[in-house]
N, C-alpha and C positions, 0 to 999 in steps of 0.2 A: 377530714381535716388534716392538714401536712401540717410537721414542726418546721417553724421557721429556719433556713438551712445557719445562723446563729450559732441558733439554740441549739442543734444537731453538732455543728464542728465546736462549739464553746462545752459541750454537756461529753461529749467525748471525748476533749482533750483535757477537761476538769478528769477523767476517768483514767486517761494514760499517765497523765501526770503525779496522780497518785502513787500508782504504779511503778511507775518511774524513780521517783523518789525513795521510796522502799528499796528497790535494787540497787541505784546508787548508794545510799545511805544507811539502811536498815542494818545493814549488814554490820556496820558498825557497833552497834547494841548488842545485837540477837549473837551474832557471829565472832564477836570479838576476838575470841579465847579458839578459834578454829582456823585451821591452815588458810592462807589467803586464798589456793584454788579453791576449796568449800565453797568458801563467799562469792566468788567468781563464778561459780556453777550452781547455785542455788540464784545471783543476781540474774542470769543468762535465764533461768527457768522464771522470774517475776519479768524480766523484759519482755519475754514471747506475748504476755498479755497486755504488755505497754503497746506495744508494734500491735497488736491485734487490734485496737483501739485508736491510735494515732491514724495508719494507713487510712481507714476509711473518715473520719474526721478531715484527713485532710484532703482525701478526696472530694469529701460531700464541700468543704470550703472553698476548693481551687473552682467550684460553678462560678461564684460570686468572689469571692475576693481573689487579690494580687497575692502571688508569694508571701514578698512583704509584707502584706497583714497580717499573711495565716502565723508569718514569724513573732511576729509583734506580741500577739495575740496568745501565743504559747507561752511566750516569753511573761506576761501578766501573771499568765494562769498559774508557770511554775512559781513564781513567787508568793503569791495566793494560796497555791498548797503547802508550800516548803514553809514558809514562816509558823502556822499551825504545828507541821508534823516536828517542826526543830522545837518547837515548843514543849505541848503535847508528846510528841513520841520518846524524843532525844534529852528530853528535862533542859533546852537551853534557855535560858532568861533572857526575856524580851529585850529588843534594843532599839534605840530609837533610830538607831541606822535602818532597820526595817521601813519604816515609815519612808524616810530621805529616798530611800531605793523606790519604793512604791509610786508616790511622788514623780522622780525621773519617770519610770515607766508610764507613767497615765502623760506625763508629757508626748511619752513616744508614741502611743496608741494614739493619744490627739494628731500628731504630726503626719504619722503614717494612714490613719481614716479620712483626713480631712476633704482628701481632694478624690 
């Protein structure tokens, strides 16, 4: 039994984006009080496994969907992840502006799957 190619590019770019997030951001907390190359070279070391992850996600994606989805689609997910990890990781207090963002985006997933 195959994994639907979804649930393959959705479960692996749920995976980058984690990832992703952390090097972008992470860095922030953890790394504060450390010279900016640190964080820059410590980021570059969590990106190798963002791109590890991405690349074939978007490969397994581009079978079945248009660019513009696989964008779209990233584009959810980051937000999906980041709202948690701004939460959760970074102690920031929910806002309702998350929601209105969210919101937009499922507009944009409807617009860009529809046809």
């Amino acid at each position: 039994m195959q994994i639907p190619v979804f649930f393959q590019t959705a479960g692996l770019l749920v995976l980058s984006n984690i990832f992703m997030t952390f090097a972008w951001y992470g860095h922030l907390k953890s790394l504060n009080n450390r010279a900016w190359y640190i964080a820059a070279l410590v980021s570059w070391g969590i990106a190798l496994f963002e791109y590890l992850l991405q690349v074939p996600a978007n490969r397994i994606g581009a079978t079945q969907y248009s660019l513009a989805q696989l964008k779209i689609m990233q584009e959810a997910i980051t937000l999906t992840v980041f709202v948690p990890f701004a939460m959760f990781y970074m102690n920031q207090p929910f806002k309702l502006d998350y929601v209105w963002a969210a919101l937009c985006l499922v507009g944009a997933v409807y617009f860009i799957f529809r046809s």
